[in-house]
C-alpha positions in Angstrom: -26.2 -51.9 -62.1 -27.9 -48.2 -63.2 -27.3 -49.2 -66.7 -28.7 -52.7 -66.7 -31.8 -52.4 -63.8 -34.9 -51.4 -64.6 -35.8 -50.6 -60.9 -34.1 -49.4 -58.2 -35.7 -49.7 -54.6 -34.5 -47.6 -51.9 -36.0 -48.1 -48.6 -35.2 -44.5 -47.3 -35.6 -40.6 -49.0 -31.7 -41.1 -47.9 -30.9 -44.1 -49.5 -32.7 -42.5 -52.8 -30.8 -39.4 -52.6 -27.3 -40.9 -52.5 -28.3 -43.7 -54.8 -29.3 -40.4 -57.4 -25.9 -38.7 -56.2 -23.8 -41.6 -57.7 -26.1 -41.5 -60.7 -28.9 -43.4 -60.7 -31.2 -42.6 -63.4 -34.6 -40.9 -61.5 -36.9 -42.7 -63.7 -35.3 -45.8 -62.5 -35.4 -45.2 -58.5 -38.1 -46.3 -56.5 -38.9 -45.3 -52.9 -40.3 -48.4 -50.8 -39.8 -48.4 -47.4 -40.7 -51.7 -45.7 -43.3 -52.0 -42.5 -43.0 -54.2 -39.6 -44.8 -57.7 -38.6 -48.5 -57.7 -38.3 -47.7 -59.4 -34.6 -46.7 -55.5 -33.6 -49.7 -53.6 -34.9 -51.8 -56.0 -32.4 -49.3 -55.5 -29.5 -51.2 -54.3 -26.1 -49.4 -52.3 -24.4 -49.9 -51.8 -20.9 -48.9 -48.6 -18.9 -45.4 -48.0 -19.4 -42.7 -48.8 -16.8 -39.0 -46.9 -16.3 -37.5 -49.5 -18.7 -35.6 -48.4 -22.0 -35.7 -51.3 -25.1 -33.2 -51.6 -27.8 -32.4 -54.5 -30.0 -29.8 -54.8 -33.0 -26.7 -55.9 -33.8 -23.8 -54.5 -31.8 -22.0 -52.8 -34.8 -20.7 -49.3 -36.0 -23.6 -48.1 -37.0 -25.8 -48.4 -34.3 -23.7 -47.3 -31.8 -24.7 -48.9 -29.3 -22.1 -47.2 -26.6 -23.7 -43.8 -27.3 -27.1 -45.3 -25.7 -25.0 -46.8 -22.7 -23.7 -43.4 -22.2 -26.9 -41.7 -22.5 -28.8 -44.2 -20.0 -26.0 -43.6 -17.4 -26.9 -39.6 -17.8 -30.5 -40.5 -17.2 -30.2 -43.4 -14.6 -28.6 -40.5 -12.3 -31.4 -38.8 -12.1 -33.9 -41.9 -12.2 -32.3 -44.8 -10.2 -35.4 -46.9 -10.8 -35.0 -46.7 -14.7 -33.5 -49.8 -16.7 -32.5 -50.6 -19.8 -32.8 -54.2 -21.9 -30.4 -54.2 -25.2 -30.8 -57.3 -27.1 -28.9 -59.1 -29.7 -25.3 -59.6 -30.3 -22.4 -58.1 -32.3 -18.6 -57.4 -31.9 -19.0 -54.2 -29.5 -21.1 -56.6 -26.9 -18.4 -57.0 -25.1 -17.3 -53.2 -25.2 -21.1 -52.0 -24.0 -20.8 -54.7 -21.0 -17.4 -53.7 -20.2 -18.8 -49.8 -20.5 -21.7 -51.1 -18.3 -19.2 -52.2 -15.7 -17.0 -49.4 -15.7 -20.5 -46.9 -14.4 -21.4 -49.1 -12.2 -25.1 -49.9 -13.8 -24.9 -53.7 -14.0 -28.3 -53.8 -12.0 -30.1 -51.2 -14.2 -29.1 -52.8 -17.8 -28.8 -55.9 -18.9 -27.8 -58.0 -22.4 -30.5 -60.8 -22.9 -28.6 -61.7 -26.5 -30.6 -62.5 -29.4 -34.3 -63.0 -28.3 -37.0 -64.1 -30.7 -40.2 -61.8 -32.0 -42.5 -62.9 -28.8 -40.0 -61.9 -26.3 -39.1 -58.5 -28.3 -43.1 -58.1 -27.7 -42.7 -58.9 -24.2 -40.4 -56.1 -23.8 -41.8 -53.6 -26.0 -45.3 -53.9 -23.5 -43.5 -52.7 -20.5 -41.1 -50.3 -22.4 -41.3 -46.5 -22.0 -39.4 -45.8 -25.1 -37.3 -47.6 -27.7 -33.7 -46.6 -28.0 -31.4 -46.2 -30.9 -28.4 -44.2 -31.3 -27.4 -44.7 -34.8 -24.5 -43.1 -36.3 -22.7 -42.9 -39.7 -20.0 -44.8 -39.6 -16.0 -44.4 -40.6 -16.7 -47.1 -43.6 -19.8 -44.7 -44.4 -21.7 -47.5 -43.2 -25.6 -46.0 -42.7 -28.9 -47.8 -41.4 -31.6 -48.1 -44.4 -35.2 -47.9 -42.3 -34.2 -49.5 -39.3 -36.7 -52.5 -38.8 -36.6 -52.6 -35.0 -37.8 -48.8 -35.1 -41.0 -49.7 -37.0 -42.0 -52.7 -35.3 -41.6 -50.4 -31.9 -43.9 -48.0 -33.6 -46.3 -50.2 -34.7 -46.4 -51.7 -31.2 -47.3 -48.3 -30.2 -43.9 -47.2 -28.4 -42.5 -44.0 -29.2 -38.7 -43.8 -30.4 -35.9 -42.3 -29.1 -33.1 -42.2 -32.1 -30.9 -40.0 -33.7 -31.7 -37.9 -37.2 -30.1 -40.6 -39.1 -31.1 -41.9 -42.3 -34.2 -43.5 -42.8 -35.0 -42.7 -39.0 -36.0 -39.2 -40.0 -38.9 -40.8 -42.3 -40.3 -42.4 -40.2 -40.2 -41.0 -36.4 -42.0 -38.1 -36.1 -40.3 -35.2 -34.1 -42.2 -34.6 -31.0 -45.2 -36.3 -32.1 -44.2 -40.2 -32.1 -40.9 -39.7 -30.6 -37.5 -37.8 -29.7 -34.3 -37.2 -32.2 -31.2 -35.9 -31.5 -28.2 -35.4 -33.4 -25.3 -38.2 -34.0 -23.1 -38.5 -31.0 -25.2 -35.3 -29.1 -25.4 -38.3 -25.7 -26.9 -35.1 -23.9 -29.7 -35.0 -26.3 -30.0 -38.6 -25.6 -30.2 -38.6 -22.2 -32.4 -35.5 -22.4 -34.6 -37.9 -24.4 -35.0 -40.5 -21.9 -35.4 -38.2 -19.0 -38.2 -36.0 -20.7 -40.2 -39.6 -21.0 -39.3 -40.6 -17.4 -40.2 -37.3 -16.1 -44.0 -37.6 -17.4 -45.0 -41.6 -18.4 -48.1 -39.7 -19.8 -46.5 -38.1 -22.5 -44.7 -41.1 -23.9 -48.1 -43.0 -24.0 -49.9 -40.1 -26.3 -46.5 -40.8 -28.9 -47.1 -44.3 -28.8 -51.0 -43.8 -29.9 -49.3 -41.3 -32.7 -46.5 -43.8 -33.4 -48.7 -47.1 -34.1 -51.6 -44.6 -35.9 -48.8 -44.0 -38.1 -47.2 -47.0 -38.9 -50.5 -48.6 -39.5 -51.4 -45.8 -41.7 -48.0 -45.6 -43.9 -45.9 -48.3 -43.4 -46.9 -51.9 -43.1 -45.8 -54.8 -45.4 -48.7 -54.4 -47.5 -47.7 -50.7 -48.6 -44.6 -51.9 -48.9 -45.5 -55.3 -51.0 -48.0 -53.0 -53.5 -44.9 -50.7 -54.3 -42.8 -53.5 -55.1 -45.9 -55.3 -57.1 -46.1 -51.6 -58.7 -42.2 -51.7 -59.2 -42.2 -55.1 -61.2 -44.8 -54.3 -63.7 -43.3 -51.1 -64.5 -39.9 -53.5 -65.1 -41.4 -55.9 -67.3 -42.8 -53.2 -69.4 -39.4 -51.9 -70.0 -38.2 -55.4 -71.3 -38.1 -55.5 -74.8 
């Protein structure tokens, strides 16, 4: 594939670095991260209640137990706080056994796979975004994780790990909270920080949607490509 492409695209400055590491010519890599939906940059979000959002597949890499874990830490101290993960995956089951096992079937639930107008829905009312991504043992990674933007651009700040292309785009302190992979104290840390002062997690969602809409929506993302195809035609002889 180096040999024969004329352009590269990764969506991440981590995707780019291992994608040099294995080889790739640097005059052939491109960096284009993508944006979120329009819909999200018009979101209004009202003042935010106790309630945690996540949404992705149930897999390795987003490690979705981790967040369970965390939320349990956090719910201790706030009883009123809740958490909505949505979509579906093979470690469903797990999180809702997990769920079960502390006792905090009232304070989270599993709505499944929910369209863009009910992600919006949630995102509104959300305090944060959640997302405890992971390397996995395959050395499976996230690119930019989609979900994360479109929380952004809805102008809710992220709580996530430092974890590929996560780093890019959440801002420490500013449009959100990382912690390390697998640190569920730093997690829970996270979400009690937010649930401690409401305020402060409004001021990062301002920063967080100034942001996106500043640097990453699809039309930055659609001029790079545009940018990367003339540059490949030129090369063909």
């Amino acid at each position: 594939v180096f040999a024969t492409a004329s352009k590269i695209i990764a969506v991440s400055t981590d995707m780019h670095s291992d994608l040099s590491a294995l080889g790739c010519p640097e005059e052939k890599l491109a960096l284009a991260p993508y944006g979120p939906h329009p819909d999200f940059l018009k979101v209004h979000r009202a003042k935010p209640t106790a309630t945690f959002v996540g949404i992705g597949r149930f897999v390795d890499k987003k490690a979705p137990y981790f967040t369970v874990l965390a939320f349990a830490k956090a719910h201790k101290k706030h009883p009123q706080a809740r958490l909505i993960m949505a979509g579906e995956g093979y470690l469903l089951n797990t999180c809702q056994n997990l769920v079960t096992h502390l006792d905090l079937e009232g304070a989270v639930s599993f709505p499944g796979v929910i369209d863009r107008p009910a992600y919006i829905a949630l995102l509104e009312q959300a305090i944060a975004f959640v997302q405890h991504s992971v390397e996995s043992s395959t050395g499976d990674k996230e690119g930019t994780p989609v979900a994360i933007l479109e929380a952004q651009g809805a102008g809710v700040p992220v709580i996530a790990t430092r974890h590929a292309g996560i780093k890019d785009v959440v801002v420490e302190e500013v449009t959100g909270l990382l912690g390390d992979e697998k640190d569920v104290e730093a997690m829970a840390n996270a979400m009690i920080r937010l649930l401690d002062n409401p305020t402060e997690s409004i001021h990062m969602g301002v920063a967080a949607r100034k942001r996106i809409s500043e640097n990453y929506t699809l039309a930055h993302h659609i001029d790079k490509v545009a940018v990367c195809l003339k540059e490949a035609m030129a090369t063909k002889p």
